[in-house]
C-alpha positions as CSV (number, residue, x, y, z in Angstrom):
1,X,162.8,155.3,117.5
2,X,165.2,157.2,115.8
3,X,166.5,158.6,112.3
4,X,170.4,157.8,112.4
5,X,171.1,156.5,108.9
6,X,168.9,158.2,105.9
7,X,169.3,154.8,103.3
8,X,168.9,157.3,100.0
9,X,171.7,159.6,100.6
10,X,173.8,156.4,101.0
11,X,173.0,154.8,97.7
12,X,173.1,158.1,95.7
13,X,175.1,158.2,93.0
14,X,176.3,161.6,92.9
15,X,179.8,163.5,93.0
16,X,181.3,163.5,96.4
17,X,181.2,166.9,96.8
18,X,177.2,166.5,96.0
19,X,177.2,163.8,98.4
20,X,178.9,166.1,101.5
21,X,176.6,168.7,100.8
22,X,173.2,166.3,101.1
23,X,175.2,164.8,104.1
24,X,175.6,168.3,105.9
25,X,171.8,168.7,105.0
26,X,171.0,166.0,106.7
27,X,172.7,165.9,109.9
28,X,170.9,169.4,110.3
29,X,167.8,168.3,109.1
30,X,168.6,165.5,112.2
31,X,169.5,168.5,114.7
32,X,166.0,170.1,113.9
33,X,163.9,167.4,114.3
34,X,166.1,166.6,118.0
35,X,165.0,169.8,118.8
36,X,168.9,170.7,118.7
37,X,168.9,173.7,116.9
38,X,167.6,176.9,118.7
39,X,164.9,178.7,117.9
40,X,164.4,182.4,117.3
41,X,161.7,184.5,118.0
42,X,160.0,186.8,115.5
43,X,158.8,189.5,118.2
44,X,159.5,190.2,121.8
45,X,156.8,189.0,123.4
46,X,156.9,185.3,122.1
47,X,158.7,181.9,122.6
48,X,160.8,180.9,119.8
49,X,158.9,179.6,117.1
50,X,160.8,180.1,114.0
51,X,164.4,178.4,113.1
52,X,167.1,180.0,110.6
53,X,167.7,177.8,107.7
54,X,171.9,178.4,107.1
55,X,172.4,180.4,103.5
56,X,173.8,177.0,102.0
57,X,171.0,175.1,102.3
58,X,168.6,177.6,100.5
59,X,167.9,177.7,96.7
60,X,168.6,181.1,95.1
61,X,165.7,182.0,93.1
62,X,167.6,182.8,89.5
63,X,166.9,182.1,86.0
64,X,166.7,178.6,87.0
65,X,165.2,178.5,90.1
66,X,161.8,177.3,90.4
């Protein structure tokens, strides 16, 4: 079994551009859990264990930021 369709993005009622970012967030969030997205290793002598999450999908840690 498979994740192909997540059911909350679809009834969230948020601005479209909102919407394409949670949508981009997901179909990586998808590509991780496929095993799609490569891994990087921290030192030489190991497998990959570690993935790089792309700069828009982290928080900035500002005034606001938790």
């Amino acid at each position: 079994m498979h994740l192909r369709i997540n059911m909350r993005l679809r009834t969230a009622d948020q601005s479209g551009e909102t919407t394409e970012g949670m949508e981009a967030f997901v179909r990586w969030i998808l590509q991780v859990g496929e095993g799609e997205v490569q891994g990087i290793s921290i030192s030489e002598d190991v497998e990959p264990n570690c993935i790089k999450i792309p700069h828009e999908f982290l928080i900035n840690n500002d005034e606001d930021g938790v």
